[in-house]
N, C-alpha and C positions, 0 to 999 in steps of 0.2 A: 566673575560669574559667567562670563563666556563662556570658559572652558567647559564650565557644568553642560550647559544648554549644547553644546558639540559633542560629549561624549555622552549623553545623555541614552540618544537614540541607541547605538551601536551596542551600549550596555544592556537596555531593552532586549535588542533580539538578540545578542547572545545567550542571554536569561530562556529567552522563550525558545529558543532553539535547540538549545540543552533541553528543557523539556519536553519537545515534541522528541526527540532522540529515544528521552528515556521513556517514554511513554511505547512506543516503537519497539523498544528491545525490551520493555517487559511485556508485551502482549504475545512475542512471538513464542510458540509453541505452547505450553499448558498443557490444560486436558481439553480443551476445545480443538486441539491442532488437526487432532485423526476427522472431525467432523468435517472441518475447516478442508481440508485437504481431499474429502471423499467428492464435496462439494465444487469443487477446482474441478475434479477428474472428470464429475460426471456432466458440466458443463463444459469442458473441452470435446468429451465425445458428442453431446449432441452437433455442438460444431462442425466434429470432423465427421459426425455420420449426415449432417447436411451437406455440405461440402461435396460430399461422396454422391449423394443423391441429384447433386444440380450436376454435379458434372456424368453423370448416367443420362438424365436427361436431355443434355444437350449433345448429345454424344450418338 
């Protein structure tokens, strides 16, 4: 009964790890993606239009 209780865990997260995987690679893209992705872009530019603006000011 050892063995059980030793391989126990390792079978656990493999299970749940496969899961999180596929869970992962079925949300990527859809019809949420263009959203998803307008959302990335338009948060990267306020970034880099900050950025731009501290470095004017300090400048």
């Amino acid at each position: 009964m050892d063995y059980v209780s030793a391989l126990l865990p390792p079978v656990v997260m493999a299970v749940l790890f496969g899961g999180v995987i596929r869970v992962i690679v079925k949300t990527q893209g859809g019809a949420n993606k263009a959203k998803e992705d307008a959302v990335v872009d338009a948060a990267l530019a306020r970034a880099e239009g900050a950025r731009q603006a501290s470095v004017r000011t300090d400048g």
